[in-house]
C-alpha positions in Angstrom: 12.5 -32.3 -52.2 14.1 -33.8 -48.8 15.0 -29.9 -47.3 11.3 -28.7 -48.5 9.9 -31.6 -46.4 12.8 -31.3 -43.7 12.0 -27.4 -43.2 8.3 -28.4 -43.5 9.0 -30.2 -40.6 10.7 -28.3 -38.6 8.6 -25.8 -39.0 5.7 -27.8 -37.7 7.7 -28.7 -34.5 8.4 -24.6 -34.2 4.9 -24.1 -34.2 3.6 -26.6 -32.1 6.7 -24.8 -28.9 5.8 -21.4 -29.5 1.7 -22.1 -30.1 1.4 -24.4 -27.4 1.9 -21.3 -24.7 -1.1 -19.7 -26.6 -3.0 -23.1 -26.4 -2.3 -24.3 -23.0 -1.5 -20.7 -21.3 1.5 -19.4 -20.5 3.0 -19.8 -17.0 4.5 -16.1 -16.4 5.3 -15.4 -13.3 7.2 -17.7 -10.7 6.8 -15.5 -7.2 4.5 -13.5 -5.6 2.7 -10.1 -7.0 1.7 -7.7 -5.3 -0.4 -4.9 -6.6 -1.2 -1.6 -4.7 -2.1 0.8 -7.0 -4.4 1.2 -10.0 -1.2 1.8 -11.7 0.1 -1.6 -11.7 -2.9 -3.5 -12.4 -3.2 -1.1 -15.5 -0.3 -2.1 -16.5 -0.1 -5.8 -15.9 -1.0 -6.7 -20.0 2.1 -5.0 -21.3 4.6 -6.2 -18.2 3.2 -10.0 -18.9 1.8 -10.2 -22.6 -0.2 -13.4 -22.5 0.5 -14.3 -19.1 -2.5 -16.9 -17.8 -0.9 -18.8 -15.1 0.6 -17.1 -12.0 3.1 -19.6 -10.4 2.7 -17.8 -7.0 0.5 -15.5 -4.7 -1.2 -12.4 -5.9 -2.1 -9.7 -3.5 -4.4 -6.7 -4.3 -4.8 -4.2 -1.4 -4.4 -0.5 -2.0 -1.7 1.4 -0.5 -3.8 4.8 -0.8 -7.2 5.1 -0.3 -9.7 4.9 -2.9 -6.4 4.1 -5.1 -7.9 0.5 -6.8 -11.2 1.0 -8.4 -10.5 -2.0 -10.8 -9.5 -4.9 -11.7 -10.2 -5.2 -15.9 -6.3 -5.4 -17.2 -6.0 -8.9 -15.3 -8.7 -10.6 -17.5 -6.2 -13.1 -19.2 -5.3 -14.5 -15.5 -7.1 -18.3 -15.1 -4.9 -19.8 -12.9 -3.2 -18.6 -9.6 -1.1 -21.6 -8.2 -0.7 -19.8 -4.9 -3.0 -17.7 -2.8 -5.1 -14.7 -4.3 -5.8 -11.9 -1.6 -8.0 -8.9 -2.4 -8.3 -7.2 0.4 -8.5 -3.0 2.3 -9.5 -1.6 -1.6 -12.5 0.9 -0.6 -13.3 2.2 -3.5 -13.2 -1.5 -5.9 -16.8 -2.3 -6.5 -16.7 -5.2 -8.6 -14.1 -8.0 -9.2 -14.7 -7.8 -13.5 -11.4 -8.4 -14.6 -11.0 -11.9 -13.0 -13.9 -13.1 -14.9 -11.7 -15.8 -16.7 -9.8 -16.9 -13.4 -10.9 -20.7 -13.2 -8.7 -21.8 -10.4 -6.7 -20.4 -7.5 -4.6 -23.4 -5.9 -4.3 -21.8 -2.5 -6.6 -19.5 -0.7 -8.7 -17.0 -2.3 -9.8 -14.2 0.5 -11.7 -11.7 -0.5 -12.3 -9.1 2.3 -12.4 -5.5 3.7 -13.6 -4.2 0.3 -16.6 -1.4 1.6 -17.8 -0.2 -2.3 -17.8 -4.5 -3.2 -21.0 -5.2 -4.4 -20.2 -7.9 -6.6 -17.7 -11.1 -6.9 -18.2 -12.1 -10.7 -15.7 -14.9 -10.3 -17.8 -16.7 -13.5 -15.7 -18.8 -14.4 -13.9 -20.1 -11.0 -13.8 -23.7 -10.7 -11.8 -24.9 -7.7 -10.3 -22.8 -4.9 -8.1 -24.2 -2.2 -9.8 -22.2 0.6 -12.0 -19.4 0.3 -12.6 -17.0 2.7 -15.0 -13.7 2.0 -15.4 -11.2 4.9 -16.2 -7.4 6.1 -17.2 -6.4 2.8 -20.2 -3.5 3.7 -22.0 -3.5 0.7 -21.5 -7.1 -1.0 -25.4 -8.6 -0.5 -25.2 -12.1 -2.0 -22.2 -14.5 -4.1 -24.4 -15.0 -7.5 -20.7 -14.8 -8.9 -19.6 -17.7 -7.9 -22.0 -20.4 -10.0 -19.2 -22.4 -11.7 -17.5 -22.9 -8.2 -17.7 -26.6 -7.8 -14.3 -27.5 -5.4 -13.3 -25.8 -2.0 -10.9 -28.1 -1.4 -10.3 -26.7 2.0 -12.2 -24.1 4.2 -15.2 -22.0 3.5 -15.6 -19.0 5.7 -18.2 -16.4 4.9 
């Protein structure tokens, strides 16, 4: 009776390490990303399985034009605890895909994206500074209704 109740146990206390990641998120990557092709956004799910929490900067600019046209595979990102840059991608018309991100720590800049004609940031809480510029065809930041906290600068 003791080892049933002893492996009862320990299997609680094995579930609450490995389910607490799924609860909580899972911190997943400790340094800067950067991202300059469609490619390796696509591809992001399978590199980082569960990964919520970026522990660094994330930057989004294409290296050929027209090359990022979205951003959907990083929809389990809610947390970058550096700077999130999305900037020179010409052909990216919406930011769908970050819909869950509720927090970027540092500065979030969002600029030189012609095609951008929406920011569908739902879910973003707090940003560190935000910044949103030279973006042609973006006409008004109806994305950004749960944004409660620039703890820093607001340029537009």
């Amino acid at each position: 009776m003791k080892s049933k109740t002893l492996a009862t146990f320990l299997l609680c206390i094995l579930f609450l390490f490995v389910g607490s990641s799924f609860l909580f998120g899972q911190d997943c990557i400790d340094d800067d990303k950067f991202y300059f092709s469609q490619n390796h956004i696509n591809n992001f799910p399978s590199s980082y399985p569960g990964c919520s929490i970026i522990n660094g900067n994330l930057l989004i600019s294409e290296a050929n034009l027209g090359n990022i046209t979205n951003l959907d595979s990083l929809n389990q990102i809610t947390t970058i605890k550096g700077d999130l840059i999305i900037n020179d991608n010409r052909k990216l018309n919406s930011l769908a895909g970050l819909e869950n991100l509720e927090t970027v720590e540092g500065t979030l800049v969002i600029g030189i994206s012609d095609s951008l004609k929406t920011v569908t940031l739902s879910s973003l809480k707090s940003v560190g500074n935000l910044i949103i510029g030279y973006n042609k065809t973006l006409k008004n930041l109806n994305g950004l209704q749960s944004l409660k906290h620039v703890l820093g600068d607001l340029e537009i």
